[in-house]
C-alpha positions as CSV (number, residue, x, y, z in Angstrom):
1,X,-44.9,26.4,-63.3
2,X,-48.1,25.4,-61.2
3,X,-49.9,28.5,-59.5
4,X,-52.2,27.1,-56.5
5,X,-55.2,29.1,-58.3
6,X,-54.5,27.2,-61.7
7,X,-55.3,24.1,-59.9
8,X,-59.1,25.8,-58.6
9,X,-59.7,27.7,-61.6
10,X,-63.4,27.7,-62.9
11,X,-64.6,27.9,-66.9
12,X,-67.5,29.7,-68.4
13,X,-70.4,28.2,-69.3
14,X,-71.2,28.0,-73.2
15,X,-74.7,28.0,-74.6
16,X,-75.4,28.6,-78.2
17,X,-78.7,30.0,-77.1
18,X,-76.8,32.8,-74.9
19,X,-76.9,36.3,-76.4
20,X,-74.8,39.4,-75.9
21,X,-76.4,40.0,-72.4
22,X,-75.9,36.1,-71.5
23,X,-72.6,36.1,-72.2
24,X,-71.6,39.3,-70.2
25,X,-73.3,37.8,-67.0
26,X,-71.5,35.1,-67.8
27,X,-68.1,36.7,-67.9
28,X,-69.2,38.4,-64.5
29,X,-69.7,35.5,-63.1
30,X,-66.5,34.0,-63.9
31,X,-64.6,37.1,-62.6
32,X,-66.6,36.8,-59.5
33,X,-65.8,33.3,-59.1
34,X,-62.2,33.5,-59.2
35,X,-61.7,36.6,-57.3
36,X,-63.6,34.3,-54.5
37,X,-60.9,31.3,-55.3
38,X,-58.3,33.4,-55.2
39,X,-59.5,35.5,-51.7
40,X,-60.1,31.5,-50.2
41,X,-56.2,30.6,-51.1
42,X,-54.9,33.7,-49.6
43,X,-57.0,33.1,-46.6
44,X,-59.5,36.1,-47.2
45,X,-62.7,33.9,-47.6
46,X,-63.8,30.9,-45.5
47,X,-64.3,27.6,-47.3
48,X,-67.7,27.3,-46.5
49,X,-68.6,30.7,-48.2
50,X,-66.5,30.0,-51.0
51,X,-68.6,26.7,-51.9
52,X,-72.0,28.8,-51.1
53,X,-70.6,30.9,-53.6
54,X,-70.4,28.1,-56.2
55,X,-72.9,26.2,-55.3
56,X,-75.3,29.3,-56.9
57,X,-73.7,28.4,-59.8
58,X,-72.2,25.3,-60.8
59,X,-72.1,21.3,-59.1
60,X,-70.1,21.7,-56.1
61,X,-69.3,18.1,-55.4
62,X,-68.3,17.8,-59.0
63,X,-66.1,21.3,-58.6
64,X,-64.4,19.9,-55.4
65,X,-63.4,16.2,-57.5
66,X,-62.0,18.3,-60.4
67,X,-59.6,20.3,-58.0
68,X,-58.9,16.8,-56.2
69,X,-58.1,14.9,-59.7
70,X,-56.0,18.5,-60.5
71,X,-53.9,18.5,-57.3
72,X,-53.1,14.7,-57.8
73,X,-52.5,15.6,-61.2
74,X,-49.5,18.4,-60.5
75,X,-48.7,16.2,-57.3
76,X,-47.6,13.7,-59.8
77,X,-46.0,16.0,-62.5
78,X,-43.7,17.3,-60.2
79,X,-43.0,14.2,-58.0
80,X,-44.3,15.1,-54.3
81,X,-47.0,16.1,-53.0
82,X,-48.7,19.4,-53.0
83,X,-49.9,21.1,-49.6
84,X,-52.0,23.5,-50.3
């Protein structure tokens, strides 16, 4: 099954130059990023301050297209279309 949130979910960034540190801002990051997605889905965050959220941190425009290409994606594996 297809949760809403798998559809907006965000990956860590890799860097083999990262250290210990590096890597645990990264992890906060990514916490902080989906507890924002998730608060947006269930209507507890605007839009607009979920993408100034991202937009800190990552290519919103490209963000946006992957969570397009993901909902057409599930639209088509479970034949309709989603309304999210």
């Amino acid at each position: 099954m297809i949760s809403a949130e798998d559809l907006f979910t965000t990956f860590g960034a890799e860097n083999p130059d990262f250290n210990a540190a590096d890597q645990d801002a990264e992890c906060r990051l990514l916490f902080q990023r989906q507890a924002a997605i998730g608060a947006c889905l269930v209507g507890d965050l605007q839009p607009d301050d979920l993408l100034d959220l991202l937009a800190d941190q990552m290519d919103v425009v490209e963000y946006v297209q992957t969570v397009e290409a993901n909902v057409h994606w599930a639209s088509s594996q479970i034949g309709r279309s989603l309304i999210l």
